[in-house]
C-alpha positions in Angstrom: 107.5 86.7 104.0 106.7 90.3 104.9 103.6 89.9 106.1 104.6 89.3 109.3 105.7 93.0 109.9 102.3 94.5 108.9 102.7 97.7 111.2 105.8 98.6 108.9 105.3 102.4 107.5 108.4 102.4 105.8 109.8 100.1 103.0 112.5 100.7 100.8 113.8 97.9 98.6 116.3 99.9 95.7 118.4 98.1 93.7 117.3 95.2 95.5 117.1 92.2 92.1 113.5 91.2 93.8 112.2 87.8 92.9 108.5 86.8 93.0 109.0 84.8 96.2 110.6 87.8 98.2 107.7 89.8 97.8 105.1 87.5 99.3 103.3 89.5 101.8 103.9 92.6 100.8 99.5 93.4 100.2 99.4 93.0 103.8 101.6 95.4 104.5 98.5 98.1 104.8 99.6 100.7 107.0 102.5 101.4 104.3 102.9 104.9 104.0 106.0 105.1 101.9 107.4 102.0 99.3 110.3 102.7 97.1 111.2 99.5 94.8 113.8 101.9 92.6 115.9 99.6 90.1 114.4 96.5 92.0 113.1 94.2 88.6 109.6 93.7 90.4 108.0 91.9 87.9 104.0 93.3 86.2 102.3 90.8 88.6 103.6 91.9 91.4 103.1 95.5 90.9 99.6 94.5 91.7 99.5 94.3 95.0 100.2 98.1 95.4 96.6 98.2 94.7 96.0 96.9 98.3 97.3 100.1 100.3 95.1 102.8 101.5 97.2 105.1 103.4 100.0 104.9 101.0 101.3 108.3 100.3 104.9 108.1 98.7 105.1 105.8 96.1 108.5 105.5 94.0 109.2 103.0 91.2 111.1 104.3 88.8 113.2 101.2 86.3 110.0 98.8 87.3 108.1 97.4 84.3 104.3 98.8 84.8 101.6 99.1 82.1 99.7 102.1 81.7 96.6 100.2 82.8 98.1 99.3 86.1 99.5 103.0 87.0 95.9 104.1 86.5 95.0 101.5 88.8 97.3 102.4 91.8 96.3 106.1 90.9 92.2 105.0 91.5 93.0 102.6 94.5 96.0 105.1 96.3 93.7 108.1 97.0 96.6 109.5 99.6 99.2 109.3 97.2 101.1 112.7 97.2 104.0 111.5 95.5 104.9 109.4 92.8 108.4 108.2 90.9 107.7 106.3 87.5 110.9 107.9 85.8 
């Protein structure tokens, strides 16, 4: 559960084979300023809780299935974001 380090800045979870569980926690994680989940099979639902971050301002998730409904959705909610990996 990774809400228990919520002061974490920092994640990076490449080419990590994610399941649902081993994301739980993750929203909570709001001073996240950089998340990279390159290669890491995160499935649609759980692109959703990028929505929660506020001072996120690196966001890199290249190989991760997201609609074009829910990038626009990080783009509205992520006002900080200065960079951004979708390739």
């Amino acid at each position: 559960d990774l809400s228990r380090f919520r002061t974490l800045r920092v994640l990076s979870l490449v080419d990590a084979h994610l399941q649902g569980i081993e994301l739980k926690g993750l929203a909570q994680l709001v001073h996240l300023k950089k998340l990279k989940l390159n290669a890491s099979n995160v499935e649609p639902s759980q692109i959703n809780q990028i929505l929660h971050f506020k001072d996120l301002e690196h966001l890199s998730i290249p190989k991760c299935q997201i609609s074009d409904e829910a990038l626009k959705v990080i783009l509205q909610s992520n006002l900080e974001l200065k960079y951004l990996d979708i390739s």
